[in-house]
C-alpha positions as CSV (number, residue, x, y, z in Angstrom):
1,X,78.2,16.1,-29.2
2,X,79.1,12.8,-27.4
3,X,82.8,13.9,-27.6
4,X,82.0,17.0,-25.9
5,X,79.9,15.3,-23.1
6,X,82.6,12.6,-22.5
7,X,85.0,15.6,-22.7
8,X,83.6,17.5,-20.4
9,X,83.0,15.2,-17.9
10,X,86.1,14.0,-18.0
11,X,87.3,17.7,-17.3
12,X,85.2,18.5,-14.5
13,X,86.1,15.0,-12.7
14,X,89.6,16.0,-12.7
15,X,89.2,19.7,-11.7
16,X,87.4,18.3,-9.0
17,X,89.8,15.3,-8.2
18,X,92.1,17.9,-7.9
19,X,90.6,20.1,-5.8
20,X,90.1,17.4,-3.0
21,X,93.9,15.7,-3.2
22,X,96.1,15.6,0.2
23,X,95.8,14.0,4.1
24,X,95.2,17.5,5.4
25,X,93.0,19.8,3.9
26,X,90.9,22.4,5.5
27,X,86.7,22.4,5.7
28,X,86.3,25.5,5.1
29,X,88.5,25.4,1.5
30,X,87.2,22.5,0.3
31,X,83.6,23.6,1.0
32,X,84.2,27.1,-1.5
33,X,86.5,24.4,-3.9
34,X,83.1,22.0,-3.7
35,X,81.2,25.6,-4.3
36,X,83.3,26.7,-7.2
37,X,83.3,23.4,-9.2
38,X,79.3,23.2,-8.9
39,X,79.4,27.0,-10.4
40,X,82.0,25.4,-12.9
41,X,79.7,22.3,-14.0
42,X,76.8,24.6,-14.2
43,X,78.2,27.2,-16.6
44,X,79.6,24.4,-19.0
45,X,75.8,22.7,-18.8
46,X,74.6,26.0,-19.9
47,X,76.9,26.0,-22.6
48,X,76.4,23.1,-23.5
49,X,72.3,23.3,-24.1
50,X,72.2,26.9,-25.6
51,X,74.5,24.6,-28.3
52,X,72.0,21.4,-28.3
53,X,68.7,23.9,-28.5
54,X,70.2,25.9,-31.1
55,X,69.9,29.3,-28.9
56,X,71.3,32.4,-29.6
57,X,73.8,34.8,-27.1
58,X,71.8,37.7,-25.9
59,X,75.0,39.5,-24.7
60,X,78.5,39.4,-23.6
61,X,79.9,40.9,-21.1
62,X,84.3,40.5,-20.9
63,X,85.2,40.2,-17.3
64,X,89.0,40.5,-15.8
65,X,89.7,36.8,-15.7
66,X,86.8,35.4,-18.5
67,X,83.5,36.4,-19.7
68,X,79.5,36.6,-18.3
69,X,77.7,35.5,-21.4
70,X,73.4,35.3,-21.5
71,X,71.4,33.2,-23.8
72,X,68.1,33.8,-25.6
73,X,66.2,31.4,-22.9
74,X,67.1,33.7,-20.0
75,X,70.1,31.6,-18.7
76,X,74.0,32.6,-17.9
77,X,77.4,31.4,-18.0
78,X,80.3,32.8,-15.8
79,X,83.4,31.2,-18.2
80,X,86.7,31.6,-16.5
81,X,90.1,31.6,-18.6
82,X,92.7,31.7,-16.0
83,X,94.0,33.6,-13.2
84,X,95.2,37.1,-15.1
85,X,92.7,36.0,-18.0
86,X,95.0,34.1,-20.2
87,X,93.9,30.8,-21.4
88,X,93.3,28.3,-18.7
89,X,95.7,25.2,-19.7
90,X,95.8,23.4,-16.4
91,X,92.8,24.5,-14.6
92,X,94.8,27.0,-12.6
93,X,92.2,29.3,-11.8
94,X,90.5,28.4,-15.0
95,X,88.1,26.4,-17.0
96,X,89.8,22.9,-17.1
97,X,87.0,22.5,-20.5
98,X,87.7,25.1,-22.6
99,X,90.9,27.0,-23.7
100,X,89.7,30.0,-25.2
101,X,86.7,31.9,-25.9
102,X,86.5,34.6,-29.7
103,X,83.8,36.7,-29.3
104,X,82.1,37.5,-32.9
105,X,80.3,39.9,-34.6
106,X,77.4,37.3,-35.8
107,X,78.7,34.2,-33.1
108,X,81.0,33.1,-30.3
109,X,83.6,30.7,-30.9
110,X,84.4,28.6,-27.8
111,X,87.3,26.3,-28.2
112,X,87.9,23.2,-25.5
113,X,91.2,22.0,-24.4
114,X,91.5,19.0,-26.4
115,X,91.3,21.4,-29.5
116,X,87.8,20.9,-30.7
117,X,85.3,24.1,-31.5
118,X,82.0,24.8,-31.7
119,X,79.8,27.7,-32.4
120,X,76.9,29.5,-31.0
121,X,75.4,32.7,-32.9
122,X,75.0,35.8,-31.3
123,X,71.9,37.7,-31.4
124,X,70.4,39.3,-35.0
125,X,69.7,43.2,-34.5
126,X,65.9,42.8,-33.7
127,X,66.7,39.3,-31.6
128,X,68.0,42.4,-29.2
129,X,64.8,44.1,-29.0
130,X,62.8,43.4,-26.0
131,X,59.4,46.2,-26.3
132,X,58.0,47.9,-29.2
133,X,55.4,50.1,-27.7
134,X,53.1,52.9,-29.5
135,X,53.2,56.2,-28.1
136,X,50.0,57.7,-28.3
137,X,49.5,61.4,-29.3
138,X,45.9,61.4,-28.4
139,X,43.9,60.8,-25.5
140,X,41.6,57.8,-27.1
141,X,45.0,56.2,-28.6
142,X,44.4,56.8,-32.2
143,X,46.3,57.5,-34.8
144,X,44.8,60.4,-37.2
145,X,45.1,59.9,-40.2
146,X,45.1,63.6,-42.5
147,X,44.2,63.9,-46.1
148,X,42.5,65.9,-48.6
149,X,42.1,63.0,-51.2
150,X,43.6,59.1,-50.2
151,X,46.4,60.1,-52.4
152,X,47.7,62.6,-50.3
153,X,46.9,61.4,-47.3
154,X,49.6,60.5,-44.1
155,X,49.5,59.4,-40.8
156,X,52.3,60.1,-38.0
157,X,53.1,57.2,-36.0
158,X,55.6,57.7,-32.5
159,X,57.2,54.3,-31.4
160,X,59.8,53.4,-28.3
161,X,61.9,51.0,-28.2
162,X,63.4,48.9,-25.4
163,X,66.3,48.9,-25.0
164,X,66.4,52.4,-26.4
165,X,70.5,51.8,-27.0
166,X,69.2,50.5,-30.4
167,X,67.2,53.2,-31.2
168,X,70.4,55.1,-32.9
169,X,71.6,52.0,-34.9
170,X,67.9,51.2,-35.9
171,X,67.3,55.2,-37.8
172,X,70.2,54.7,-39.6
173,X,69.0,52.0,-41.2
174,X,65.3,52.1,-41.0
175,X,64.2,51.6,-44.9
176,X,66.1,48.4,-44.7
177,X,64.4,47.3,-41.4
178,X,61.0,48.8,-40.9
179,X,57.9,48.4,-42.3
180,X,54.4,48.9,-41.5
181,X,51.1,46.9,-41.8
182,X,47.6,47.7,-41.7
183,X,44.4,45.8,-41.3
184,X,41.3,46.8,-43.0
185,X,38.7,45.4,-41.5
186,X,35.0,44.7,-42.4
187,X,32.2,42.0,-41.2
188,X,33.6,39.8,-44.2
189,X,37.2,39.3,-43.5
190,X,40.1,41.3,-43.0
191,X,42.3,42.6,-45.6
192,X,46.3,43.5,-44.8
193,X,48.2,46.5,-46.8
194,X,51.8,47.7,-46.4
195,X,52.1,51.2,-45.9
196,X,54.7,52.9,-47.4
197,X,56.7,55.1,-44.8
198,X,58.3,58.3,-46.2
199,X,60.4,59.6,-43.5
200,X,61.8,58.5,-39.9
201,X,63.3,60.3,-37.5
202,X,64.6,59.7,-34.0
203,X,64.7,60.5,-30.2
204,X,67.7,58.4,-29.3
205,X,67.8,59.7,-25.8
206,X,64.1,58.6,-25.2
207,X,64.7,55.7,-27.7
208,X,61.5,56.8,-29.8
209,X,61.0,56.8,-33.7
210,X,58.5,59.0,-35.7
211,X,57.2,57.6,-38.9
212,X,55.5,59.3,-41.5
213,X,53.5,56.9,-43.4
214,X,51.4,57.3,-46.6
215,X,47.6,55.6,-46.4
216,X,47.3,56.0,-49.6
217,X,46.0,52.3,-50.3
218,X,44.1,52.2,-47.6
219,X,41.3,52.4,-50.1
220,X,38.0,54.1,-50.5
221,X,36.3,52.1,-47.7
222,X,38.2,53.8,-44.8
223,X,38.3,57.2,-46.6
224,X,34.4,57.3,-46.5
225,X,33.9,55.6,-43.0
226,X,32.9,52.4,-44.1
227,X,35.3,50.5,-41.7
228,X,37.9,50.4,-39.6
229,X,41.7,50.4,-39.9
230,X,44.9,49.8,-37.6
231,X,48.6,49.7,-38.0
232,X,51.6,47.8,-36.4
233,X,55.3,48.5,-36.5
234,X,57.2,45.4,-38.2
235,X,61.0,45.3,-37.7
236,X,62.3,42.8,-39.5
237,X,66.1,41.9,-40.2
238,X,65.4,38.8,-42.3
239,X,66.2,36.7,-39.7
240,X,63.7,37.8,-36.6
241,X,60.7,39.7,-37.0
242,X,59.5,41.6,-34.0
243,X,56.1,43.6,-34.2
244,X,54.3,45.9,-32.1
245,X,50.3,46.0,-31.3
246,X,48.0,47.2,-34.0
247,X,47.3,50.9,-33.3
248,X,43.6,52.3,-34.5
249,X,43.4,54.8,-37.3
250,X,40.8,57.2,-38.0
251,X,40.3,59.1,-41.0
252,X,40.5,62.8,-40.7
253,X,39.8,65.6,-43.7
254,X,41.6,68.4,-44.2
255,X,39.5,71.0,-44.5
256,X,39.6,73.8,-47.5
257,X,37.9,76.7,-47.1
258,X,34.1,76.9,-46.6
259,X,33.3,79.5,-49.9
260,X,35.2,77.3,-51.9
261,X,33.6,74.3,-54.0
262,X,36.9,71.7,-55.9
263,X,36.1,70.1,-58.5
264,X,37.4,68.3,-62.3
265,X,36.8,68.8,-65.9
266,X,36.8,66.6,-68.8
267,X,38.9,69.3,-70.7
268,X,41.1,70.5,-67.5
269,X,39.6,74.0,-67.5
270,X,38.2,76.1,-65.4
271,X,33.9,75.6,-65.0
272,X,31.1,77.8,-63.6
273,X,27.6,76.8,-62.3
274,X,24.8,77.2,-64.7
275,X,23.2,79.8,-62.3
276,X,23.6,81.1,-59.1
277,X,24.7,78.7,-56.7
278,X,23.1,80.4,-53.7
279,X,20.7,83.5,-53.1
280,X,23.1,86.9,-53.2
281,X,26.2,84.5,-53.5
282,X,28.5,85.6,-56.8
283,X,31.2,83.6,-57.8
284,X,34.7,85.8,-57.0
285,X,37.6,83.3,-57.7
286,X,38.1,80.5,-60.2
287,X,41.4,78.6,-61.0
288,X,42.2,75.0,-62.2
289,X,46.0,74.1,-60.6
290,X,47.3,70.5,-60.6
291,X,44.6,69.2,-62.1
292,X,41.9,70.1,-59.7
293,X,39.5,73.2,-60.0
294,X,38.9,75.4,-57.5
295,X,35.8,78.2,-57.8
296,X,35.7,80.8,-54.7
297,X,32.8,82.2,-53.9
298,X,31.9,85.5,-51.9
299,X,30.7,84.1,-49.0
300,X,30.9,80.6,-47.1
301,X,28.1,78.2,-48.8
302,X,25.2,76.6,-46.7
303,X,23.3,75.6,-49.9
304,X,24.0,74.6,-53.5
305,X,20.8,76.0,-55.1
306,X,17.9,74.2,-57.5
307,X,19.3,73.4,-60.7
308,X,22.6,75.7,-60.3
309,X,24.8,72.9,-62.2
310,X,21.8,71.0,-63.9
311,X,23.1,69.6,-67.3
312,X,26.6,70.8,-67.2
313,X,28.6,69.0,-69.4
314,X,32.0,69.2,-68.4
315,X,31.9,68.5,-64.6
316,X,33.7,65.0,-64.0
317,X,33.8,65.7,-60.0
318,X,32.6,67.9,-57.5
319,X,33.6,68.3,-53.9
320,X,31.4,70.4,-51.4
321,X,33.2,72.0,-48.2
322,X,32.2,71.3,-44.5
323,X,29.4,73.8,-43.8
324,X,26.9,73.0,-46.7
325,X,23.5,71.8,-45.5
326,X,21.7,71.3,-48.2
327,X,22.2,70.1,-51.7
328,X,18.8,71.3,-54.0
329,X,16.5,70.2,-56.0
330,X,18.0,68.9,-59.1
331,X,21.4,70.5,-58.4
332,X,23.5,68.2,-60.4
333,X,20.7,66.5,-63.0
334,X,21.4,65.4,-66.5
335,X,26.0,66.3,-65.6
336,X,26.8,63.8,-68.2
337,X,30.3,63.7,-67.2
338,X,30.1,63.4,-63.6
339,X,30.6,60.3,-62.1
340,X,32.4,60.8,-58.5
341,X,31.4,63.1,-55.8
342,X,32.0,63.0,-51.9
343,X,29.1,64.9,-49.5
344,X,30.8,66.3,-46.5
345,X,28.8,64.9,-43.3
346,X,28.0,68.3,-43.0
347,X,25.1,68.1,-45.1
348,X,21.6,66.9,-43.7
349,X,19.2,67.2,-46.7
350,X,20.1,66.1,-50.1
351,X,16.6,66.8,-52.3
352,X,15.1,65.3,-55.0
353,X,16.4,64.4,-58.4
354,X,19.7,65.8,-57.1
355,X,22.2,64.0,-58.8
356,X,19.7,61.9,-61.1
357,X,19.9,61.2,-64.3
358,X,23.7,62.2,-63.9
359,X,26.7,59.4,-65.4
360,X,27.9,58.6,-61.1
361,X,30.0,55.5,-60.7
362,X,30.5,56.1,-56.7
363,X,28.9,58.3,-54.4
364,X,30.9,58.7,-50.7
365,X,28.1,60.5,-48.2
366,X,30.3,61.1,-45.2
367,X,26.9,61.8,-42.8
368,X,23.6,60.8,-42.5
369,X,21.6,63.2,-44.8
370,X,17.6,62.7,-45.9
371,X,17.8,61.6,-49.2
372,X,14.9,62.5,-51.9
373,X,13.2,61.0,-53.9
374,X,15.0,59.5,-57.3
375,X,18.1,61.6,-56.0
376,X,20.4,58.9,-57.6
377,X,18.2,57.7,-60.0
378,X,18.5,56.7,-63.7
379,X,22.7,57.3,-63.9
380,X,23.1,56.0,-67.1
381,X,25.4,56.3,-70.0
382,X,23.6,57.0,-73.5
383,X,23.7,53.3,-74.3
384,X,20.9,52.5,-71.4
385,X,24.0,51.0,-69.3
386,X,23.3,51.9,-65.6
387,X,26.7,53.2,-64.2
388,X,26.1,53.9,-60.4
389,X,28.1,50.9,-58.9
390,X,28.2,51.8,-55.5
391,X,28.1,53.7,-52.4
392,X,30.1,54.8,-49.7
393,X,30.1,55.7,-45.9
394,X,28.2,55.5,-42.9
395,X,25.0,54.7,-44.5
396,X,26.3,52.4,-47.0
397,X,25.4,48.5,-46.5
398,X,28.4,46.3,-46.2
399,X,28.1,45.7,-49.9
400,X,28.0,49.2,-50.8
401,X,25.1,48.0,-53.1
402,X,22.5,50.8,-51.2
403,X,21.7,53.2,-48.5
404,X,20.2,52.7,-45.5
405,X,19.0,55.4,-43.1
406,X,19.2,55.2,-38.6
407,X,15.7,53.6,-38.6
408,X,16.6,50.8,-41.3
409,X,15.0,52.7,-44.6
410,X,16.3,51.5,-47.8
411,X,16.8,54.7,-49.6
412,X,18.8,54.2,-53.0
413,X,19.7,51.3,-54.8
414,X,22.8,51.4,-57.0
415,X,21.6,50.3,-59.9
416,X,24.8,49.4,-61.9
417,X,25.6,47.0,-59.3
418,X,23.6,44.4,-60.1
419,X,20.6,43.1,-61.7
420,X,18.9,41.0,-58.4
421,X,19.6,41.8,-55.2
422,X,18.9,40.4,-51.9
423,X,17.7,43.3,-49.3
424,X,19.8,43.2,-46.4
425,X,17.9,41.7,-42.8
426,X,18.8,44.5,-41.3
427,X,15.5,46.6,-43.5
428,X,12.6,47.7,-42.2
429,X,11.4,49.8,-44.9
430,X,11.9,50.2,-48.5
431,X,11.5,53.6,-49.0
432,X,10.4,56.0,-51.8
433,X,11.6,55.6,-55.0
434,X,14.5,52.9,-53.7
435,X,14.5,50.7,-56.8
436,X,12.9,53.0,-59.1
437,X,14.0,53.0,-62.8
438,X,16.3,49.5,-62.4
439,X,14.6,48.7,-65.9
440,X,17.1,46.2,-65.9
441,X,16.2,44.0,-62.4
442,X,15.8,40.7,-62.2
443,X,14.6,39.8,-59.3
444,X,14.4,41.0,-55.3
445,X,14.2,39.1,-52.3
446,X,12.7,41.0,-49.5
447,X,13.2,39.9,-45.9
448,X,11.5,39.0,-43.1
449,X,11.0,41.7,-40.3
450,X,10.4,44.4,-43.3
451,X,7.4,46.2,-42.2
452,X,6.3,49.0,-45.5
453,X,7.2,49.3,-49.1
454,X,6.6,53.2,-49.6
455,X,5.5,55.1,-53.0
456,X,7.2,54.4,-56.1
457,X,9.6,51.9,-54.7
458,X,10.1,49.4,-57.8
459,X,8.6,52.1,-60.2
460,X,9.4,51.4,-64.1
461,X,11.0,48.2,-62.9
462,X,10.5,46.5,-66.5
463,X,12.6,43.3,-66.2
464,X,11.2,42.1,-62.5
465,X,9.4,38.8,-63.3
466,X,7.6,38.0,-59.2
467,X,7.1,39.5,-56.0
468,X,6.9,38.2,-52.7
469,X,6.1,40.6,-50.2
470,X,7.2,38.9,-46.8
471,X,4.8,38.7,-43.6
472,X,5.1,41.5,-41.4
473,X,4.4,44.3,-44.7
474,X,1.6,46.1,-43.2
475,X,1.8,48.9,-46.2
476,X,2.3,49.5,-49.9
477,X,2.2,52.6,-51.2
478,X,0.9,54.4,-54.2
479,X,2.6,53.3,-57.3
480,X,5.0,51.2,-55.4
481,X,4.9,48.1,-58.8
482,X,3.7,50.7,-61.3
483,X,4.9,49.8,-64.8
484,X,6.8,46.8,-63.6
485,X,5.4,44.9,-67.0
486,X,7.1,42.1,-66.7
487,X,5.5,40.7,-63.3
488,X,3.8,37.5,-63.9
489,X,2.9,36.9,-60.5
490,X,2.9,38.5,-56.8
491,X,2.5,37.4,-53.2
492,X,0.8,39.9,-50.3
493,X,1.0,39.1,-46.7
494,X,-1.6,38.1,-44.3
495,X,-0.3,41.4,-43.0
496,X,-1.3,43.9,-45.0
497,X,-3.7,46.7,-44.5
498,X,-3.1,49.0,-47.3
499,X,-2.7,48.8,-51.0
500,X,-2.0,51.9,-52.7
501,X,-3.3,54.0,-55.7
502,X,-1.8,52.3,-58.7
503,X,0.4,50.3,-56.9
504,X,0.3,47.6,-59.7
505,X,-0.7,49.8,-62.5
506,X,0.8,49.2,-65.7
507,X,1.5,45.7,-64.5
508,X,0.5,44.2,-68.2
509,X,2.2,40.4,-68.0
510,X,-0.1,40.5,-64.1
511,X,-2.0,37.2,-64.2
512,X,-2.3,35.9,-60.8
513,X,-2.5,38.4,-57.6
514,X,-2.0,36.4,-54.0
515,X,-3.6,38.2,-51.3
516,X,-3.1,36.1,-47.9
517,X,-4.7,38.9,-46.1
518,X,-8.4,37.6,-44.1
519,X,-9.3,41.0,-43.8
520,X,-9.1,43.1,-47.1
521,X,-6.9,45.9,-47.1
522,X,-7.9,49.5,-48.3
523,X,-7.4,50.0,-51.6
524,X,-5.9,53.1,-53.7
525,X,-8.1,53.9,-56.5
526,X,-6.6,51.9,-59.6
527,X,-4.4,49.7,-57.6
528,X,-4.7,46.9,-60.8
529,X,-5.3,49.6,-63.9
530,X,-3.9,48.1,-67.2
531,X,-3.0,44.9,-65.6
532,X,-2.8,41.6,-67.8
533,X,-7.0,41.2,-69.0
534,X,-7.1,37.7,-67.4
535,X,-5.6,39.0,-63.8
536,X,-7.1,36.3,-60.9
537,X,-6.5,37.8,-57.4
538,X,-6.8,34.8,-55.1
539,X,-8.2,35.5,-51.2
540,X,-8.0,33.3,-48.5
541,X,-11.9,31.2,-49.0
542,X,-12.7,31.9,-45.6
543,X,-12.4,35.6,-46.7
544,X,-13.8,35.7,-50.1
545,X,-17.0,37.3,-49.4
546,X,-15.5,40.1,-47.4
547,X,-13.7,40.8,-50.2
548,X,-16.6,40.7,-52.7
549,X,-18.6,43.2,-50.2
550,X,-15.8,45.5,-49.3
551,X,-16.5,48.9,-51.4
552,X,-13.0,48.9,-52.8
553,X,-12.7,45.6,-53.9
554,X,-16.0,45.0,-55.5
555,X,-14.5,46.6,-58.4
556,X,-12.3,43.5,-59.4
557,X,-15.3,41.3,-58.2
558,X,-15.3,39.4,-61.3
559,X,-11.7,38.8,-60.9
560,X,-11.8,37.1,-57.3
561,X,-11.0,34.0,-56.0
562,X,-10.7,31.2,-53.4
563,X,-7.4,29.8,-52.8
């Protein structure tokens, strides 16, 4: 590059030695000749950095006697050749650097007068891009995405491009330059996927592409509302990779109809409900297409009645339409081939034992429905193994481990997910039957700011070893430890007020009660029954005679202690 400094400098010293030669010369003329030269010197600086900095043409543009050419930093050079545009030899008009100028497909050869070359690429397809920019279809600026299962499911994506010119070259070649890329995202991280796009198709006057783009890998998360996803346009030609903002996608079923239920078999045939589904409903329709069953019914379903499917033995999956309410009373107990099913949001009240007792892996709940008692409870295979590993949706915990209700109520563990668990800070409440059956759990750490363990809440809990209620408990309900026979010890809070009927019955390996509590709480009649025979509750000393006197406690007088 020293050559083409000296080189240059040498030319422009002599275009402008020549420029001022002669006695008489006129002001005006040598002013525009002074003008020119400057114009002249600037252009070959130009040159000359876009070729130290390594920058890239943006365009060229031929002119009548040269060539307009702009680089990638923003800057221009005006290159004359000569006076009728042949190469400028003697300065005539011209250039008195550079001899000729071969515009490339990929670069721009510029050749000096003393016969040396050098090179300076031209710009890559998406190099020429200046905007990506989504084109929303909906007021809030999301994208829907539509589906029936995450298999099928497809999101349509409108993009413009600046300068729309490209638009037409870009269509024809979009599976070799396009791509798409999506962020889950969750309170732990976030997770990237490609998207596979299926079709694209162009509006080269308006310079906007249309994608259609399978989400099938978005994942059960974001099928079931259990976070968030958005999308970006990547062009990428290998070289330059341009990409435009992430766009927000929503989930957004396809509804069948609403006196329809879908569902699989283990065998691939058709099934019926046990009995009737719903009071003067009478199955009309049943068909099993592509692998997915499909029973009609003669009119739209609200409810799926008590028991209707109770111990059916070939249902792997059922899906409800939008419109049921209510999901009964032991609807789906003892199906020990069902493992998956997804509750519309449409329904507010699943009851009790529902789905208990049933072989669930997942369970998606798309709304916020009461749940009843032991409604997932005891999914198990016939080897004891609990199966349920998870739940899904809006009242899923980040984990997916249980659900949790608007007012911070632990309602169902799933019970194949682990064997300890530590309760999210986010609980208030354990609530009714939550834990109840985990023969298998370890341990549980409850936290701070909980304020009520209801009825039954760690019933038949064989394996737990210790309890610590945290302060702040004011309530434990009736048979909330019952059967837990592998308790050794257990903590109450200085909180407390009540103690529930059998709330420890059962509790055989029980030796040593902590009550921090100065005034003793009520107490449900056989709170301790068929505890271990040497059970010492301690009491705070200052305490210990209130608790002596107090008509409940007096019972287990022989079995109180200081601290």
């Amino acid at each position: 590059m020293k050559r083409f400094f000296l080189f240059l400098a040498t030319a422009l010293l002599t275009l402008s030695t020549a420029g001022c030669g002669g006695d008489d010369y006129d002001d005006a003329a040598l002013k525009q000749q002074i003008a020119e030269l400057e114009k002249r010197i600037a252009a070959a600086e130009t040159v000359l950095n876009a070729y130290n900095n390594n920058l890239f043409i943006k365009s060229v543009k031929q002119t009548a006697n040269g060539y307009i050419i702009s680089f990638s930093d923003g800057s221009t050079a005006t290159l004359t050749n000569g006076k009728d545009g042949t190469n400028g030899k003697d300065g005539a008009d011209g250039d008195t650097w550079i001899s000729n100028v071969v515009v490339g497909e990929t670069e721009v050869t510029f050749t000096m007068t003393n016969g040396e070359q050098f090179t300076i690429p031209r710009a890559t397809f998406v190099q020429q891009l200046q905007q990506i920019a989504y084109v929303p279809r909906y007021d809030d600026g999301q994208a829907s995405v539509l589906y029936t299962t995450a298999a099928d499911s497809y999101v349509v994506l409108d993009f413009q491009l600046s300068p729309r010119e490209l638009t037409a070259d870009l269509v024809a070649k979009w599976n070799e330059y396009l791509s798409v890329e999506a962020v889950l995202t969750a309170t732990r991280g976030v997770e990237v996927y490609t998207l596979a796009i299926s079709d694209c198709t162009a509006d080269t006057a308006r310079g906007i592409l249309t994608l259609t783009v399978s989400a099938s890998n978005l994942g059960v998360d974001f099928f079931s509302y259990s976070c968030a996803a958005a999308a970006a346009l990547v062009i990428s030609d290998g070289k330059t990779t341009l990409s435009s903002e992430y766009v927000p996608l929503r989930a957004q079923k396809e509804q069948f109809p609403a006196n329809q239920l879908r569902y699989t078999t283990t065998n691939g045939v058709t099934a019926v409900p046990i009995s009737a589904i719903a009071t003067g409903v009478t199955l009309t329709g049943n068909s099993y297409e592509n692998g997915i069953g499909t029973m009609t019914f003669s009119q739209e379903l609200t409810t799926i009645a008590a028991s209707s499917f109770a111990a059916h033995k070939t249902l792997t999956s059922i899906e409800f339409p939008e419109g049921v309410t209510t999901i009964g009373s032991k609807a789906f107990r003892s199906c020990k081939s069902l493992f998956k099913t997804v509750i519309p949001a449409s329904v507010t009240t699943i009851e009790e034992s529902a789905f208990a007792q049933s072989v669930l892996t997942e369970v998606t709940i798309l709304g916020r429905p009461t749940v009843g008692q032991f409604a997932f409870s005891n999914c198990k295979n016939n080897y004891g193994t609990h199966l349920l590993r998870a739940f899904y949706g809006p009242m899923a915990t980040t984990d997916h481990r249980a659900l949790v209700d608007t007012e911070g109520r632990l309602l169902a563990y799933a019970a194949g997910s682990g064997n300890s668990y530590e309760v999210p800070a986010t609980v208030k409440k354990i609530g009714a039957t939550a834990f109840a059956n985990c023969d298998k759990f370890t341990a549980v750490t409850l936290p701070e700011g909980l304020t009520e363990i209801e009825t039954y809440a760690f019933y038949y809990c064989y394996a737990l070893t210790a309890i610590v209620v945290p302060e702040g408990v004011t309530t434990i309900g009736d048979y909330a430890f019952m059967g837990d026979r592998a308790i050794t010890n257990a903590t109450l809070p200085a909180t407390l007020r009540t103690l529930g009927a059998r709330a420890f019955g059962g509790c055989s390996a029980l030796t040593t009660l902590t009550v921090n509590a100065t005034t003793p709480p009520s107490l449900g009649a056989q709170a301790f029954a068929s505890c271990h025979a040497s059970l010492q509750i301690k009491v705070p000393a200052s305490a210990l005679q209130s608790y002596l006197d107090h008509e409940d406690w007096s019972a287990y007088a022989a079995q109180i202690v200081a601290q």
